[in-house]
C-alpha positions as CSV (number, residue, x, y, z in Angstrom):
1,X,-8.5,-16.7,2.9
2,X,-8.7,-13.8,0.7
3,X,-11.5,-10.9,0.6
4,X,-13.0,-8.3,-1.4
5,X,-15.1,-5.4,-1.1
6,X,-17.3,-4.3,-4.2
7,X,-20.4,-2.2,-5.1
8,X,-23.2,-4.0,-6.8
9,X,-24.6,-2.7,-10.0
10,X,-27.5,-1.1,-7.7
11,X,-24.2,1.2,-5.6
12,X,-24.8,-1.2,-3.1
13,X,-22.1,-2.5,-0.7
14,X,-20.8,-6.4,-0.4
15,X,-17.8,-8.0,0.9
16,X,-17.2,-11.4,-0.2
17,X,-14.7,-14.3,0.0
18,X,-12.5,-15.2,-3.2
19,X,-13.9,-18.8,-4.1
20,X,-12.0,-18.6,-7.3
21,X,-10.2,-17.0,-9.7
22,X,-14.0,-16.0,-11.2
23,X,-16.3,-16.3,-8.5
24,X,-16.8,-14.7,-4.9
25,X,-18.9,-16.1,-1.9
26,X,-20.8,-13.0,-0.9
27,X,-21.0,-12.9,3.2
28,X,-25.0,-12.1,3.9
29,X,-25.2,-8.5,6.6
30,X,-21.8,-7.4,5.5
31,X,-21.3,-3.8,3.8
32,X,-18.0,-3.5,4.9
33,X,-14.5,-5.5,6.1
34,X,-14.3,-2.3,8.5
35,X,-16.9,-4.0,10.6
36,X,-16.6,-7.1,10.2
37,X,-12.8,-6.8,11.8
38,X,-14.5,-4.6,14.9
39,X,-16.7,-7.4,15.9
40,X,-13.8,-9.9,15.3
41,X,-11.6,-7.5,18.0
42,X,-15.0,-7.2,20.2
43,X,-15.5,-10.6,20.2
44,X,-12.0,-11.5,20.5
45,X,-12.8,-14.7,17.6
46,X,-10.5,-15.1,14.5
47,X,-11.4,-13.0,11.1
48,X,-11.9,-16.4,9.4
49,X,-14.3,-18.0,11.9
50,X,-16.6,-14.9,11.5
51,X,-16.4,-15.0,7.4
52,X,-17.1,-18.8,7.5
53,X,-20.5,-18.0,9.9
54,X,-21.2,-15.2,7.7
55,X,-21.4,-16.8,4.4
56,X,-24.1,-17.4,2.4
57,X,-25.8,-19.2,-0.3
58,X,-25.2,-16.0,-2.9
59,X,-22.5,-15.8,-5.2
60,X,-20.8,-13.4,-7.8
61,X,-19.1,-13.3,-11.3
62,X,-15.7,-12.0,-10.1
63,X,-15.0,-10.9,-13.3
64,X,-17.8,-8.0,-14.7
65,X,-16.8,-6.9,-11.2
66,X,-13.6,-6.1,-11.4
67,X,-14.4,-4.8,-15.6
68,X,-16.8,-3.0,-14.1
69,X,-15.1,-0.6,-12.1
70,X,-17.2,-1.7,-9.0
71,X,-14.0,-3.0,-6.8
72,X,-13.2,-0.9,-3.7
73,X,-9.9,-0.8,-1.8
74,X,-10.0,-4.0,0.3
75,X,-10.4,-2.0,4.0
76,X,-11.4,2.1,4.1
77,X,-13.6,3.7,6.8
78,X,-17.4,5.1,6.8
79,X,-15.3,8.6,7.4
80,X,-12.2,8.7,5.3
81,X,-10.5,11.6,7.4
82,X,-10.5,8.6,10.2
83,X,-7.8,6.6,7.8
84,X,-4.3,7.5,7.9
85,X,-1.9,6.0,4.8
86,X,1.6,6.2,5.7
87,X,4.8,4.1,4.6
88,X,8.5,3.1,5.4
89,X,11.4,3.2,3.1
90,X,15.0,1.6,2.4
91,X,13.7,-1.0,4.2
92,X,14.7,-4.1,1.8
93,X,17.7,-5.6,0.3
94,X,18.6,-3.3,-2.5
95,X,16.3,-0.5,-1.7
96,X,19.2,1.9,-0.8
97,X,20.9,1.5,-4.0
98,X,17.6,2.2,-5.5
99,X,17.4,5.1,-4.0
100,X,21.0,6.1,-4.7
101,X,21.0,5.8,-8.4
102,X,18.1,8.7,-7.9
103,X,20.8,10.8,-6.2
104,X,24.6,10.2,-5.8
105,X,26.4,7.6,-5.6
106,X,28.9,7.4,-3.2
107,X,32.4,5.2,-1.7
108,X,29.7,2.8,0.6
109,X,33.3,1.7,2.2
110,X,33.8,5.1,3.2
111,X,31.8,6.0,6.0
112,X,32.3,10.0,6.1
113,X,31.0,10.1,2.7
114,X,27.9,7.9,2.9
115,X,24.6,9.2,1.7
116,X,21.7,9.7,4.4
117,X,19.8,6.6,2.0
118,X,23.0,4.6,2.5
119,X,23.1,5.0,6.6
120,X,19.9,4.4,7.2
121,X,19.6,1.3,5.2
122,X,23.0,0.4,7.3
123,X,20.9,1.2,10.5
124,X,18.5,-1.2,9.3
125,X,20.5,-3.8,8.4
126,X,22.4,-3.7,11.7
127,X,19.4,-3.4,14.5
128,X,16.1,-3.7,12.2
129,X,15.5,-7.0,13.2
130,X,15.6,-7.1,17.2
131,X,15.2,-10.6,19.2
132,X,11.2,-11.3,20.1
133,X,9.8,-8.4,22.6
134,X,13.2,-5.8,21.6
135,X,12.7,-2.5,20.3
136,X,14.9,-2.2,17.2
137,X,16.1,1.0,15.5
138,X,13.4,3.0,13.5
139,X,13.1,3.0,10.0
140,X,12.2,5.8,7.6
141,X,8.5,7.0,7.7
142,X,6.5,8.8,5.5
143,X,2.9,10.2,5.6
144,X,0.8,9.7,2.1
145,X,-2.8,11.3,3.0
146,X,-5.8,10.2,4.3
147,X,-8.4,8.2,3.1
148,X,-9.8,10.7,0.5
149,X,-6.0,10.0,-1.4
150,X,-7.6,6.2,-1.6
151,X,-8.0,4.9,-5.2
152,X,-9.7,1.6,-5.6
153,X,-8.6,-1.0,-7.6
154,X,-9.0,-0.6,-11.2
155,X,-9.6,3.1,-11.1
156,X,-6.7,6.1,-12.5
157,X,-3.9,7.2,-10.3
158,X,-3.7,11.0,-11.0
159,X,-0.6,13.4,-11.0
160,X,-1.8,16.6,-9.2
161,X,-0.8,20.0,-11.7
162,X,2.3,20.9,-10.3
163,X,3.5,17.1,-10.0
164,X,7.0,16.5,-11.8
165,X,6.3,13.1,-12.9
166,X,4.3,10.3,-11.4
167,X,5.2,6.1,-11.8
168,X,4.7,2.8,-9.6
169,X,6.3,1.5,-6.2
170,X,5.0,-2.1,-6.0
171,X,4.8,-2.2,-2.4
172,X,3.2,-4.8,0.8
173,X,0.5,-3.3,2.7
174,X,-0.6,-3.9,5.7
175,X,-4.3,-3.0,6.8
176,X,-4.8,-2.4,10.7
177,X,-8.4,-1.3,12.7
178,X,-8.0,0.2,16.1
179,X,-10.1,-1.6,18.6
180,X,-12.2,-0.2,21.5
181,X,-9.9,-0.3,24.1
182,X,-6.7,1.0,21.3
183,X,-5.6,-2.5,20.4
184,X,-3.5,-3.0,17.6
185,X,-5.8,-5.0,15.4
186,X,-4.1,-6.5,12.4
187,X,-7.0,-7.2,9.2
188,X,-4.3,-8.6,7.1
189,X,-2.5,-7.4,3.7
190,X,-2.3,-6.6,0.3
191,X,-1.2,-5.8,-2.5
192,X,-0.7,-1.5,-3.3
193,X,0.9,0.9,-5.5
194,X,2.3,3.4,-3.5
195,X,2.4,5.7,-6.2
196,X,5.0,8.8,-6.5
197,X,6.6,11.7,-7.3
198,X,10.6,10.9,-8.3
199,X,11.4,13.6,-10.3
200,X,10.5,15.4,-7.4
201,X,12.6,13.6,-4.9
202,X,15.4,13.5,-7.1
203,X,15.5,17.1,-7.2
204,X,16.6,17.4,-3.4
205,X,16.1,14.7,-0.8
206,X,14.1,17.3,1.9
207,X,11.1,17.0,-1.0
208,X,10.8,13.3,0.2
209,X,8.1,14.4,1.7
210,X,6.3,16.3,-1.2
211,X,7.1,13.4,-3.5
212,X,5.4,11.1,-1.1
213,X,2.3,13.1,-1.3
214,X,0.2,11.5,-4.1
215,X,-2.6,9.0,-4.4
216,X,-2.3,5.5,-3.5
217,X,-4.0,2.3,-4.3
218,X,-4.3,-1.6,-2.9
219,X,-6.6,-4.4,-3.2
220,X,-8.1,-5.8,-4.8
221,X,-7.7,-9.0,-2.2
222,X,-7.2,-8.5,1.6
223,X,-5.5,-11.8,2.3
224,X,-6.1,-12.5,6.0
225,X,-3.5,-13.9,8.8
226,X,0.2,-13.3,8.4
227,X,1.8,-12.5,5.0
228,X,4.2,-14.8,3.6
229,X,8.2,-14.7,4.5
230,X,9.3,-14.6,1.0
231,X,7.3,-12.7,-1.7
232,X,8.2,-12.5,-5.5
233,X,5.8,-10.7,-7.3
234,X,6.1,-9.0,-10.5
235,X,5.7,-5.5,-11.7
236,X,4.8,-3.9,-15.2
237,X,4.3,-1.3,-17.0
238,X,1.7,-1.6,-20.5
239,X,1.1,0.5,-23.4
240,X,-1.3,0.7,-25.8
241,X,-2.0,-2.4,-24.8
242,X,2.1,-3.8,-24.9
243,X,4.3,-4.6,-22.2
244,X,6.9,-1.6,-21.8
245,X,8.4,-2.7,-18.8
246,X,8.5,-5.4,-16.2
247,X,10.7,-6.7,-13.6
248,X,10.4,-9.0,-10.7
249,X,10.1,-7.6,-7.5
250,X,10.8,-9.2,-3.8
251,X,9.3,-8.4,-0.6
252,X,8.3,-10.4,2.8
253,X,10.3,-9.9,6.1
254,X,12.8,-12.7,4.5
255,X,13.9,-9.8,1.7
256,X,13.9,-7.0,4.5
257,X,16.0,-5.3,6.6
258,X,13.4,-5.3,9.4
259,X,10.7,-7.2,10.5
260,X,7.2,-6.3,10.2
261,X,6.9,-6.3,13.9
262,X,9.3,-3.8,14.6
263,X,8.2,-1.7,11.3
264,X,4.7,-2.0,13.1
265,X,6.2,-0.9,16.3
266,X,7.5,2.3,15.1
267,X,3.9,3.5,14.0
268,X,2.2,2.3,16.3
269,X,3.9,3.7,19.3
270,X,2.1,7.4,18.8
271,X,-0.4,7.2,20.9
272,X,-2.6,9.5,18.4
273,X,-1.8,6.5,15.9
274,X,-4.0,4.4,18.2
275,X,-7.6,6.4,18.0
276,X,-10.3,3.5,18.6
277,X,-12.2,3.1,15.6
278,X,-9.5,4.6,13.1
279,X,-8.1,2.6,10.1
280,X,-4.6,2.5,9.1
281,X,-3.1,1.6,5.7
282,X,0.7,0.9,5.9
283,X,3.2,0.2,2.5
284,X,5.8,-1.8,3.4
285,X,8.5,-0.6,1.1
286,X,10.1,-2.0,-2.2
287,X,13.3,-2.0,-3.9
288,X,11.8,-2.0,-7.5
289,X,11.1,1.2,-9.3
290,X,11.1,1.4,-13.0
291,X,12.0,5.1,-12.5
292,X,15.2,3.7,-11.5
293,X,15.4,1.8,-14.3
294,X,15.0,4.6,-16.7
295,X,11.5,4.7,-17.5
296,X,9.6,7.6,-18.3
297,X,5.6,7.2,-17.6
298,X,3.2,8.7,-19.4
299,X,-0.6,9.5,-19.3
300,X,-2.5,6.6,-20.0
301,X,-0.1,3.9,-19.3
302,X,-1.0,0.9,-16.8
303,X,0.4,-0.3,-13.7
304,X,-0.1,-4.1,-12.7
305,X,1.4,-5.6,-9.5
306,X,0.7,-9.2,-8.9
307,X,2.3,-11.7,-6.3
308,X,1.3,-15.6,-5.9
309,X,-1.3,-15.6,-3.2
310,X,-2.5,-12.6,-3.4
311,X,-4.9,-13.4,-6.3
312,X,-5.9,-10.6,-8.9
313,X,-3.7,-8.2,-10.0
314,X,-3.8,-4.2,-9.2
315,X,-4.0,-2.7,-11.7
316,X,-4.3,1.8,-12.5
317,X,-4.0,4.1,-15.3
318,X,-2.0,6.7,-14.9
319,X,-3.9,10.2,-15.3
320,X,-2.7,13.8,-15.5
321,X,-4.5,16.7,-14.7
322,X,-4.5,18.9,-17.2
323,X,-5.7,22.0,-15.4
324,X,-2.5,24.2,-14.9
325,X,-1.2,24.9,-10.9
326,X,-3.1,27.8,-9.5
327,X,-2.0,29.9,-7.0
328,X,-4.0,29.1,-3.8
329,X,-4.7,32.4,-1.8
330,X,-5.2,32.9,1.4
331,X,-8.3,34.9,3.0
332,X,-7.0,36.9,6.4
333,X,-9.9,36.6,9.3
């Protein structure tokens, strides 16, 4: 079962079920998945059993929708300071040699002279996959912004002024709600573009953090439950209109180097990460990057990321601003 979130052409909020591939099942007394999953964790009754109860006899063109520029991200929060974007990194099979080939590579045989990327995609591979109810070793960890860095589906991805470049990571993303009590509560996933800043990174590998602070976008489908093990999706790059880049790109715990649950563990396990009431928007990591492929983005061009099962694509423009970096001062109290 797959939802969405939308504005009618009134502003008004709906959340419906994707019936098809052009129509939606609106849920009647639902402006947001945000609630519906906090009455789901109240009540302690599956996601699905509530949207089947909930659904009702109106339904939606999927598609003046979605031209429309009416989708929304498939979870955010009434407060968007209350949702924290974060992601992990050299977490799949070929992810470190991704990241290499934006720095140095280095003997991989020779363990005095591997790279940081290098040992801890060795870490993962080694203990990032621990037996049932194990703590594993940790993977990387970024933070990306709140939920004001949130683009919806459909709408640009924009490279701040002093950004060095800005392209795609097609990425898994796992949507979470804190319950009452500080339960865990797992929506389900998407799709997202956890967009960023490579020139950056490649620069020096202590900007990881910089490069990582950019706008990010999912959606447009939350499909509910557990993601599949294997994912094979497919990532491009249009312009004008043309194809200028695609590749395939793999992710699902089956084509990582650790498991969700243990990815999941690592967040989770700050307590401050488990505020009732907050929402929490984790990418999942890729090994595809067209900037490592030797593509230069520019203004204007499209990102799409699609997967089987996972219904319409994501898609965002790329946008610059063209207001030049201005030196923020600082007023002494």
């Amino acid at each position: 079962m797959r939802l969405v979130q939308y504005r009618t052409e009134g502003g008004e909020r709906r959340v419906a079920m994707v019936e098809s591939e052009e129509t939606l099942h609106v849920l009647d007394g639902t402006e947001r998945v945000y609630d519906l999953a906090r009455a789901a964790g109240r009540s302690g009754r599956p996601m699905t059993e509530l949207v089947e109860e909930r659904l009702g006899s109106q339904r939606a063109e999927y598609g003046p929708i979605s031209a429309g520029g009416r989708l929304l991200p498939p979870l955010d929060h009434p407060d968007p300071t209350r949702l924290v974007i974060s992601g992990t990194g050299l977490d799949h099979l070929g992810s470190a040699q991704a990241r290499d080939a934006m720095h140095q590579n280095l003997n991989v045989e020779d363990e005095a002279t591997l790279t940081d990327s290098m040992r801890m995609f060795r870490l993962g591979l080694e203990g990032g996959k621990p037996a049932p109810g194990q703590v594993g070793v940790a993977p990387e960890w970024f933070y990306k912004g709140d939920g004001r860095w949130l683009v919806p589906p459909g709408q640009p991805l924009t490279m701040p002024s002093f950004a060095l470049e800005g392209s795609e990571e097609p990425e898994l993303v796992g949507c979470y709600v804190i319950g009452d009590d500080g339960a865990v509560l797992c929506v389900g996933y998407a799709l997202g573009n956890e967009f960023a800043d490579h020139v950056l990174e490649k620069k020096n590998y202590l900007y990881l953090a910089h490069s990582k602070l950019r706008q990010s976008s999912c959606g447009p489908e939350l499909l509910l439950g557990d993601p599949p093990a294997h994912i094979e999706g497919t990532s491009r790059i249009l312009r004008d209109g043309r194809e200028l880049w695609s590749a395939p790109f793999l992710t699902g715990e089956a084509n990582m180097t650790h498991s969700l649950a243990n990815i999941q563990h690592h967040h989770f396990k700050y307590a401050p990460f488990r505020t009732p009431g907050d929402v929490h928007l984790h990418f999942y990591g890729t090994a595809t990057l067209s900037f490592a492929a030797g593509i230069q983005t520019e203004p204007c061009d499209v990102f799409e990321i699609s997967a089987p099962g996972f219904g319409r694509p994501l898609r965002n423009e790329l946008q610059d601003t063209p207001e030049a970096e201005q030196l923020v001062e600082i007023r002494t109290l």
